[in-house]
N, CA, C and O of each residue as an XYZ file, in Angstrom:
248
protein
N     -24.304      1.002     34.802
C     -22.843      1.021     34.866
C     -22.261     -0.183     34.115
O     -21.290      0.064     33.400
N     -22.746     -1.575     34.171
C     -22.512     -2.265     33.524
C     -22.891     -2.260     32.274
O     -22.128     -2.874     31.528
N     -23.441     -1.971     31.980
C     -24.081     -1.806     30.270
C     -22.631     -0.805     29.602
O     -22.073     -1.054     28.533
N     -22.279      0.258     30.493
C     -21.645      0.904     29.631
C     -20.069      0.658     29.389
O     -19.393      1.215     28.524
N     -19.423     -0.727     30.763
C     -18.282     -1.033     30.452
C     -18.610     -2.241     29.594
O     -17.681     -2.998     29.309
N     -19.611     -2.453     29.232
C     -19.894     -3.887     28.045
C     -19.303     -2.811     27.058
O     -18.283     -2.977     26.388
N     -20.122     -1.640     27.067
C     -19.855     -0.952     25.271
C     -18.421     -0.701     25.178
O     -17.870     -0.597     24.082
N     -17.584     -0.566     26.653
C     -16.508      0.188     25.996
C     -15.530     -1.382     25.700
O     -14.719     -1.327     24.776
N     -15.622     -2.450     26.336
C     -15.248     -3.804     25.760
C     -15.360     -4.133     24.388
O     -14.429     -4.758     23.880
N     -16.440     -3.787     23.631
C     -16.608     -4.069     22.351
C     -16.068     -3.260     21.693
O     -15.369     -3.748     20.805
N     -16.100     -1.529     21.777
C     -15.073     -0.720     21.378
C     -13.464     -0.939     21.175
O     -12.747     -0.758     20.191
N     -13.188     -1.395     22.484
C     -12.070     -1.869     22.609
C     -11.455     -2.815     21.501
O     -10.452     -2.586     20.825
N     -12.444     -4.162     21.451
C     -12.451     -5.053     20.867
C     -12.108     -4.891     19.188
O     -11.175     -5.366     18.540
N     -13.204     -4.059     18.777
C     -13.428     -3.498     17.771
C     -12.149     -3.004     17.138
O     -11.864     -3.189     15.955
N     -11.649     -2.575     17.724
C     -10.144     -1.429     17.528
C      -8.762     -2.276     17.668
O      -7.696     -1.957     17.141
N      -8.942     -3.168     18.305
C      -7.746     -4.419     18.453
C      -7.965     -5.317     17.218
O      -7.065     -6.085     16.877
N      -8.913     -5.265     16.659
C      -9.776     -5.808     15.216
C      -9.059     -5.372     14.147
O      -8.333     -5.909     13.311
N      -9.568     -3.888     14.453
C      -8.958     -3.130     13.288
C      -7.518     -2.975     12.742
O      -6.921     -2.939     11.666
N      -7.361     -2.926     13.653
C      -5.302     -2.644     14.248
C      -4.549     -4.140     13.721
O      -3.420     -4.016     13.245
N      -5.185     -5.638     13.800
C      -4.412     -6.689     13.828
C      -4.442     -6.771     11.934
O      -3.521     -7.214     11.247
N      -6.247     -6.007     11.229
C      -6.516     -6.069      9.919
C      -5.303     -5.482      9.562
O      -4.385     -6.149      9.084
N      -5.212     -3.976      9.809
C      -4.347     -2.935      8.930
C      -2.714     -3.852      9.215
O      -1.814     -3.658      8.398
N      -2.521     -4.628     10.178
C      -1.032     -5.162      9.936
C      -0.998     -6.116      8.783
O      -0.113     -6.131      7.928
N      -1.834     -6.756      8.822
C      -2.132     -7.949      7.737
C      -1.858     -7.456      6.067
O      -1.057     -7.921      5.256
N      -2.882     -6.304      5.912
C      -2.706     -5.741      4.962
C      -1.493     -5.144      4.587
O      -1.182     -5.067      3.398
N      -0.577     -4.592      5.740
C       0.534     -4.033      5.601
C       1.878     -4.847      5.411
O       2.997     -4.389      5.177
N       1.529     -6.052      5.555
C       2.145     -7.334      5.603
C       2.391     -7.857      4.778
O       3.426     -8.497      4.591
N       1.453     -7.709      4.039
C       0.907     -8.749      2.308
C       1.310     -7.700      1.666
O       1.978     -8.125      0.724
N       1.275     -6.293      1.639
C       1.925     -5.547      0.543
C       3.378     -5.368      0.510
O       4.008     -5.155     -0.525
N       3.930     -5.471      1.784
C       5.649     -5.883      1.994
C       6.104     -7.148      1.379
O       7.276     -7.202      1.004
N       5.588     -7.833      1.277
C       5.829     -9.154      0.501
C       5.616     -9.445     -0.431
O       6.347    -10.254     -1.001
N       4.280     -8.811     -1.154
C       4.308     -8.339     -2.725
C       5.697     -7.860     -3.253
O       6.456     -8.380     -4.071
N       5.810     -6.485     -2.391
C       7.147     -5.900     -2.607
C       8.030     -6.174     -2.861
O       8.556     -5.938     -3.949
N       8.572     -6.849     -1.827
C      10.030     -7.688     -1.924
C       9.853     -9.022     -2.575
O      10.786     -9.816     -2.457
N       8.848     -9.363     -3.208
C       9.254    -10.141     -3.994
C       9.985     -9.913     -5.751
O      10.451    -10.807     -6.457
N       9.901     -8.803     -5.999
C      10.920     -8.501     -7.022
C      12.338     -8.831     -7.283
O      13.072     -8.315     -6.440
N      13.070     -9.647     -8.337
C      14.237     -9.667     -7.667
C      14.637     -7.788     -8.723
O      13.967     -7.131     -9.521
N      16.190     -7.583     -8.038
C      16.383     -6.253     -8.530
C      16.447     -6.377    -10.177
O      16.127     -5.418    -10.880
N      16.753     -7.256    -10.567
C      16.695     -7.138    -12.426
C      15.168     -7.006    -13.113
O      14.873     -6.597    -14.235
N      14.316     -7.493    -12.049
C      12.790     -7.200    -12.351
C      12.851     -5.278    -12.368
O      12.685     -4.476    -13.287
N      13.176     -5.089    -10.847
C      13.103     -3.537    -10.683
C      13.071     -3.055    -11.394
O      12.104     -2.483    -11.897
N      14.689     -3.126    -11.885
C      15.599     -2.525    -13.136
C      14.849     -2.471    -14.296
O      14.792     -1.482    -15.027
N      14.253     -3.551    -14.483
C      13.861     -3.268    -15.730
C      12.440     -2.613    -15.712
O      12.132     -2.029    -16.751
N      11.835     -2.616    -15.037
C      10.372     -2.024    -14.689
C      10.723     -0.590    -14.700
O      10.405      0.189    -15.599
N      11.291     -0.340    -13.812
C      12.037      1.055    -13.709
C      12.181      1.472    -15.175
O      11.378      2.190    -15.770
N      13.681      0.757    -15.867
C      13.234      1.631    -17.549
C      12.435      1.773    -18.019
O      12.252      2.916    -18.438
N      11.258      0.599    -18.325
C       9.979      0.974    -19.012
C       9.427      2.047    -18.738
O       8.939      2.667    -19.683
N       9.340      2.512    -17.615
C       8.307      3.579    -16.977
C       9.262      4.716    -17.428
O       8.680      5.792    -17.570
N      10.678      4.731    -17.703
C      11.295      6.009    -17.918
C      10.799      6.115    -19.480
O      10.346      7.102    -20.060
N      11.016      4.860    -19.949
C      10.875      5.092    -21.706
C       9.815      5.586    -21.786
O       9.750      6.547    -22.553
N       8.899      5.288    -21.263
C       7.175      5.404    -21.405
C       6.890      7.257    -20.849
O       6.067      8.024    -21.348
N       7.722      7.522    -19.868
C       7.940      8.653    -19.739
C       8.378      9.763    -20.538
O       7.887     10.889    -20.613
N       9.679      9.128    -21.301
C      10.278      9.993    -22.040
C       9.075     10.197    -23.566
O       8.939     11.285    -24.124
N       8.706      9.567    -23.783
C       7.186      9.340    -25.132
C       6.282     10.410    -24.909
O       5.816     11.049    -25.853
N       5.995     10.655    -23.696
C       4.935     11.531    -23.774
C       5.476     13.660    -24.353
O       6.415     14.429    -24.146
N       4.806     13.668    -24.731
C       5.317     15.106    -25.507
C       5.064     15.576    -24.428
O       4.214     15.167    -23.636
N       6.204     17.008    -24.236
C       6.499     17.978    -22.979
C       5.549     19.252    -23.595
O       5.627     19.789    -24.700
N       4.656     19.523    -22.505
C       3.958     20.779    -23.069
C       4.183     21.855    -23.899
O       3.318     22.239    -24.685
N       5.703     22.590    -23.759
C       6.163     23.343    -24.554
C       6.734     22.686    -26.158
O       7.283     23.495    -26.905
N       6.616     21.572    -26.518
C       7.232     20.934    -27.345
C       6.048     20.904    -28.821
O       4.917     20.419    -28.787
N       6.648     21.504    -29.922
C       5.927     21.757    -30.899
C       5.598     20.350    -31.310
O       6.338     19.507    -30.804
N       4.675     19.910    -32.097
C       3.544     18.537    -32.590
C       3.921     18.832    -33.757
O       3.485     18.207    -34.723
């Protein structure tokens, strides 16, 4: 009986582990994030449209 509330302690453990990692990670990519100011955005944003608009549309003769 004791052996098996040891395992479910470490389970436990294990999972309060996991749970404090995935905030961390979720943490550090929010702050990546917001560190843009919006004229960065802005302009990131156009590139990706220009870079968008470049690629030939399937129906579009070569």
């Amino acid at each position: 009986m004791r052996q098996r509330m040891r395992w479910w302690k470490v389970l436990g453990l294990a999972g309060l582990a996991g749970v404090a990692a995935s905030g961390v990670v979720i943490a550090r990519a929010e702050r990546r994030r917001r560190a843009y100011t919006p004229e960065e955005i802005r302009q990131r944003l156009l590139e990706r449209h220009a870079q968008a608009g470049e690629t030939a549309k399937p129906g579009d003769p070569a």
